[in-house]
C-alpha positions as CSV (number, residue, x, y, z in Angstrom):
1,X,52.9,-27.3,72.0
2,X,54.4,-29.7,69.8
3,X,58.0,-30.2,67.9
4,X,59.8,-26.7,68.1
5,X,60.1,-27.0,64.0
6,X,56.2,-27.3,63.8
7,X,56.0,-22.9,64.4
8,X,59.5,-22.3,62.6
9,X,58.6,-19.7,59.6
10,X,61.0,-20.6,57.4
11,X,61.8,-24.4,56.4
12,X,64.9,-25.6,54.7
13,X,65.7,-28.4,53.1
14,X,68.9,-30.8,53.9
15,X,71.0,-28.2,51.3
16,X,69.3,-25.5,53.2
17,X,67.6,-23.9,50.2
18,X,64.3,-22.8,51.0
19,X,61.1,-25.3,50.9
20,X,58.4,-23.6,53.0
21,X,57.5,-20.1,54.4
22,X,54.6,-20.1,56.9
23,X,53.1,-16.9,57.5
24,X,51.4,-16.0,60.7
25,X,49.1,-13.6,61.7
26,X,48.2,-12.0,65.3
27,X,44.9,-13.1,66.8
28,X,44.6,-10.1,69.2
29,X,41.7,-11.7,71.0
30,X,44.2,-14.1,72.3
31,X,47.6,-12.5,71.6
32,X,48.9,-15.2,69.9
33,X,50.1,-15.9,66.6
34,X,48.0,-18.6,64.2
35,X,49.4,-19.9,60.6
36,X,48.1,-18.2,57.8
37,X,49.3,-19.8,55.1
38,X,52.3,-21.7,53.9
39,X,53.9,-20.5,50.7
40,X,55.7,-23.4,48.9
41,X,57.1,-22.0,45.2
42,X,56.9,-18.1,46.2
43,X,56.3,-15.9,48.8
44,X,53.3,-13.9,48.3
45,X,52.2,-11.0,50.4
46,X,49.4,-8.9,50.5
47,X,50.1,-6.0,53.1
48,X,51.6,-3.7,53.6
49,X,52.0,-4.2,49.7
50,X,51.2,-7.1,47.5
51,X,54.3,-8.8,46.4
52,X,55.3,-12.6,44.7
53,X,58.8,-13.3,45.9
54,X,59.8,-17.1,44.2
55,X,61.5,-18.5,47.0
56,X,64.9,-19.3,45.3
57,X,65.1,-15.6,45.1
58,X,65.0,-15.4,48.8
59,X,68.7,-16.5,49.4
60,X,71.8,-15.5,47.9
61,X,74.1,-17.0,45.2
């Protein structure tokens, strides 16, 4: 495994505002977690609903 920051789902920037969110998803063949996709300007979901979240909108004031 490399650098501990290489798996971390949420990425912030040296005035910790937001830069990345990685989304994984479980591989139940091999219980383990793979990236899905990175989200860079907003989060976007599809389940359990489908949702755009821009990312400044993720932390408060």
């Amino acid at each position: 495994m490399g650098p501990a920051n290489t798996l971390s789902p949420v990425l912030l920037d040296e005035k910790y505002e937001i830069t990345e969110v990685r989304e994984f998803h479980l591989d139940a063949v091999v219980s383990e977690y793979r990236l899905h996709r990175v989200h860079r300007d907003r989060l976007e979901l599809e389940l359990p609903i489908l949702v755009a979240v821009p990312l400044a909108d993720l932390v408060a004031p």
